[in-house]
C-alpha positions as CSV (number, residue, x, y, z in Angstrom):
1,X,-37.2,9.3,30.9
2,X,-36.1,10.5,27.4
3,X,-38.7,11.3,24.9
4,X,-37.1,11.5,21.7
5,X,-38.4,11.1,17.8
6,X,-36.0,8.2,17.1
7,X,-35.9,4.7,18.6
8,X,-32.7,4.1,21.0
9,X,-30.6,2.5,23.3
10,X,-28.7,4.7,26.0
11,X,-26.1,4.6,28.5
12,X,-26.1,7.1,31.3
13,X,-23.5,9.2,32.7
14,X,-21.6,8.1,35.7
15,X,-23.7,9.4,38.7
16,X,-22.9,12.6,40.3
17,X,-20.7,13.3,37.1
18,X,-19.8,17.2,36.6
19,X,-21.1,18.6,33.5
20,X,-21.5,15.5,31.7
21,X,-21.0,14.8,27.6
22,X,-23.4,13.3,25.2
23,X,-22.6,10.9,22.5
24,X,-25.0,10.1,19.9
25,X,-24.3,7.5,18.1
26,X,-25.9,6.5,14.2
27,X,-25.6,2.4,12.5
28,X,-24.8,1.9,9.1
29,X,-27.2,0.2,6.3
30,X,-28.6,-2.8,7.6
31,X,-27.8,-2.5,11.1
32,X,-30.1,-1.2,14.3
33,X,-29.3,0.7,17.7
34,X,-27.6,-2.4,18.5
35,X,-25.0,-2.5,17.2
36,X,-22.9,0.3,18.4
37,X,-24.4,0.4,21.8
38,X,-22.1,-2.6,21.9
39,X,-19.2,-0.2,22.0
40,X,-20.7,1.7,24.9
41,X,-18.9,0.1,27.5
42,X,-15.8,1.3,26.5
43,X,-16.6,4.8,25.8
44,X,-15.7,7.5,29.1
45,X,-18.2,7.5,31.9
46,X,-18.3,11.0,31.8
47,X,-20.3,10.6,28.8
48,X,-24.3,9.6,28.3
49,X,-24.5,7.3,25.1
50,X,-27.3,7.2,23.1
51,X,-27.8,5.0,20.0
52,X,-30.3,5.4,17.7
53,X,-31.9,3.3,15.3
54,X,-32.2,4.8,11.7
55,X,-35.8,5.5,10.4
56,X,-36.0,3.4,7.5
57,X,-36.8,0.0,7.8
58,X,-35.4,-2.7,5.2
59,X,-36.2,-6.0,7.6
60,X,-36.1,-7.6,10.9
61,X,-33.5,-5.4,12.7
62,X,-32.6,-3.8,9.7
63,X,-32.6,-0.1,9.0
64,X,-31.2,2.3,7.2
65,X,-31.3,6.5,7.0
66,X,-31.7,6.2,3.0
67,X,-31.9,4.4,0.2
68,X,-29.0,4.4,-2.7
69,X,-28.2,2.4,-5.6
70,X,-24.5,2.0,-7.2
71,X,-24.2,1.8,-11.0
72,X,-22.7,-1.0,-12.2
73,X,-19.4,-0.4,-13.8
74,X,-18.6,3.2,-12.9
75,X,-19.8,2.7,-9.5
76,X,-21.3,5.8,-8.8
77,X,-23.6,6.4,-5.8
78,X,-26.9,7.9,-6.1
79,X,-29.2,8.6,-3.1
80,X,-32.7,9.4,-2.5
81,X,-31.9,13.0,-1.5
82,X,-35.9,13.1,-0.1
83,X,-35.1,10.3,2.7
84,X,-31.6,12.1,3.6
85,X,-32.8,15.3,4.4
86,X,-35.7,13.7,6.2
87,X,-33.5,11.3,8.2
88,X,-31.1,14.3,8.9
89,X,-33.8,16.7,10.0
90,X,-35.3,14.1,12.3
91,X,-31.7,13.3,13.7
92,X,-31.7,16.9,14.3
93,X,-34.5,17.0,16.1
94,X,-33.7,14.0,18.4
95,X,-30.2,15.6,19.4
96,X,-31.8,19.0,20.2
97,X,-34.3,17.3,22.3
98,X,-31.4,15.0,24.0
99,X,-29.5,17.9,24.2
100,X,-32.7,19.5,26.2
101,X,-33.8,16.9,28.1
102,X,-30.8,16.0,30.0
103,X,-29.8,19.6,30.1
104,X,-26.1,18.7,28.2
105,X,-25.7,22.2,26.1
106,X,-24.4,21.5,22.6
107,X,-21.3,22.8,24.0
108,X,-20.8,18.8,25.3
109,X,-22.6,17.0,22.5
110,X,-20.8,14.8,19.8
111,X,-22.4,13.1,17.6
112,X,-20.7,10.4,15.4
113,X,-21.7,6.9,13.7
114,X,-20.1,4.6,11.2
115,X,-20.5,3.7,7.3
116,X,-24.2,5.4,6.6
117,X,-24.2,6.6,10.1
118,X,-21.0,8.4,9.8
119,X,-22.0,10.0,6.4
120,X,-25.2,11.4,9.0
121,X,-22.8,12.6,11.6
122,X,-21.1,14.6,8.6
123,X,-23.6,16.2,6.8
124,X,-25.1,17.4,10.5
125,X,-21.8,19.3,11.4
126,X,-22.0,20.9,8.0
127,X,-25.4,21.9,8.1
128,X,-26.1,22.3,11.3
129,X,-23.2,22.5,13.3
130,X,-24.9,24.9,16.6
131,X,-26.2,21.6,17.3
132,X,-23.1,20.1,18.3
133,X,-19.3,20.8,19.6
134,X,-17.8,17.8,17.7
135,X,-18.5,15.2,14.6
136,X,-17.0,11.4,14.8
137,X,-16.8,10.2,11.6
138,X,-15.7,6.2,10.7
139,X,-15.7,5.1,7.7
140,X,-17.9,7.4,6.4
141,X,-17.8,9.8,2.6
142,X,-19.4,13.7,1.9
143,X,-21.8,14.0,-0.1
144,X,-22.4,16.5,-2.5
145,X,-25.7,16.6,-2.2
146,X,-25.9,18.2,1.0
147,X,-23.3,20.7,0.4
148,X,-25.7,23.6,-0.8
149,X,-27.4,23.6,2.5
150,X,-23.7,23.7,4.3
151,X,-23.8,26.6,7.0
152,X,-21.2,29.4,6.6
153,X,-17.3,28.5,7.4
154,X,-17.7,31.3,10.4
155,X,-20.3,28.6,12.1
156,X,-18.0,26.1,12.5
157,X,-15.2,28.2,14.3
158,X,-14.0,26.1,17.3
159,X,-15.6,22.7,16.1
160,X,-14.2,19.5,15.9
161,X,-14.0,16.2,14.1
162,X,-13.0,12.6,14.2
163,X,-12.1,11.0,10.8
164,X,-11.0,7.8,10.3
165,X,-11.0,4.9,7.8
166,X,-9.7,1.7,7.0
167,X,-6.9,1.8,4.3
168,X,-8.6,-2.1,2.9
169,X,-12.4,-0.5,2.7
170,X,-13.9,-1.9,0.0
171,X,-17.5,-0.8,0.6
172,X,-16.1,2.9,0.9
173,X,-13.2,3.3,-0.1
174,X,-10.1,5.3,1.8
175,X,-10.3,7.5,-1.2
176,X,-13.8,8.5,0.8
177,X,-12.1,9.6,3.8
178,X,-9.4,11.8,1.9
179,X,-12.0,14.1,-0.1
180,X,-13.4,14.8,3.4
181,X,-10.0,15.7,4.7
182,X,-9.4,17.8,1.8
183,X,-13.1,19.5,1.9
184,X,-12.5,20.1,5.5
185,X,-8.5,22.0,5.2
186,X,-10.1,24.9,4.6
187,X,-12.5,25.1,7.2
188,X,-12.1,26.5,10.8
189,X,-12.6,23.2,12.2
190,X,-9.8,20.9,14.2
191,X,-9.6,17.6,12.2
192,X,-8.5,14.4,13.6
193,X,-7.4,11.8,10.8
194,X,-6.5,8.6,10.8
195,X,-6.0,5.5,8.6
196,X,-5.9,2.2,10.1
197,X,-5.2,-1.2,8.0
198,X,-8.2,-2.8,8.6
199,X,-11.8,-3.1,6.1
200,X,-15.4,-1.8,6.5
201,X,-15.1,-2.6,10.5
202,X,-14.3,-1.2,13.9
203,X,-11.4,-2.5,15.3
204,X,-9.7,-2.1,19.0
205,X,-7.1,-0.2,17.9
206,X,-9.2,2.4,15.9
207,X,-12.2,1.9,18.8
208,X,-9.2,2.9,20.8
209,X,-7.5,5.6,19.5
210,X,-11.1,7.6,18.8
211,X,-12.2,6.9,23.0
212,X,-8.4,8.2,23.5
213,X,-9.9,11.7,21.1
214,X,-13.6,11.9,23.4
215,X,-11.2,11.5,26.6
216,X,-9.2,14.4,25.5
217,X,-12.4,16.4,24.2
218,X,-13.9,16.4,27.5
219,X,-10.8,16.7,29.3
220,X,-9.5,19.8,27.8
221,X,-9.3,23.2,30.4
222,X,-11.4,25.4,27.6
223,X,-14.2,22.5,27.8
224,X,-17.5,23.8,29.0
């Protein structure tokens, strides 16, 4: 029985499977642990889901990992840096304990979400990347704010990441996904990126194409 900070959902392992994977999994705004445990079926036995549900409530079955606001006209973000770093500590803390608990070393975890979610799966590689083997990161942007607390390039060596986006966003647009493609060129980290033509939203073929990159993750001969 897990006992972790966060609310969640999970998904065992397959039983009896050999040095299993982890998966954590973060919602966007307005969403719950839900939501992408829906997608757990379809992710590779070989790994043990968990889905959390973000801190901050907003209303029934609504959460988020912080507030922001958008200015009208220029359409800038601001965030309430305060609930970030909180969120992201306490998502640190839940994966370290997962990570413990079920005896998966970093080594096998990945931990990815979407929108919010996948802004959280970011800023945790950056900062805190011994935490983790690999980031998956949908529809997702960097932000800034975090970037003073980044950990040196030499602790991400041998990392990886997921990156995709849909090319008709227009809650974050692609634009988003590019300036983390171009903040992460010159870091020793192996970037997956792909566009697909679709808006703010998961669809089979990009669901697909990122189980195809955890299948190959935990497939590969140098994986732990």
């Amino acid at each position: 029985m897990l006992d972790l900070p966060l609310t969640f959902l999970q998904r065992p392992a397959a039983a009896g499977t050999p040095r299993p994977w982890l998966l954590v999994l973060m919602h966007g705004v307005g969403s719950n642990e839900q939501d992408l445990f829906s997608l757990s079926s379809q992710i590779p036995e070989r790994f043990h889901v968990l889905s959390l549900r973000a801190p901050h409530r907003m209303g029934p079955g609504s959460h988020a990992w912080f507030d922001f606001s958008i200015e009208p006209g220029s359409g800038a973000r601001s965030i309430n840096e305060a609930q970030e770093a909180r969120s992201r500590a306490v998502v640190a803390q839940t994966v370290e304990a997962a990570s413990a608990q079920l005896g998966i070393p970093p080594e096998r975890v990945v931990v990815g979400g979407f929108s919010q979610g996948g802004i959280m799966a970011l800023s945790l590689l950056l900062t805190q990347p011994a935490l983790m083997q690999a980031a998956m990161v949908w529809h997702g942007r960097l932000l800034t704010q975090m970037l003073p607390q980044a950990a040196p390039p030499d602790a991400l060596r041998g990392k990886q990441m997921w990156l995709s986006h849909g090319t008709h966003d227009n809650v974050i647009p692609l634009a988003n996904a590019q300036a983390i493609a171009h903040h992460m060129a010159p870091l020793p980290v192996t970037v997956t990126y792909r566009e697909f033509p679709s808006a703010h939203e998961i669809r089979p073929s990009e669901l697909a194409a990122t189980v195809a990159w955890l299948e190959s993750l935990s497939t590969t001969p140098t994986a732990f």
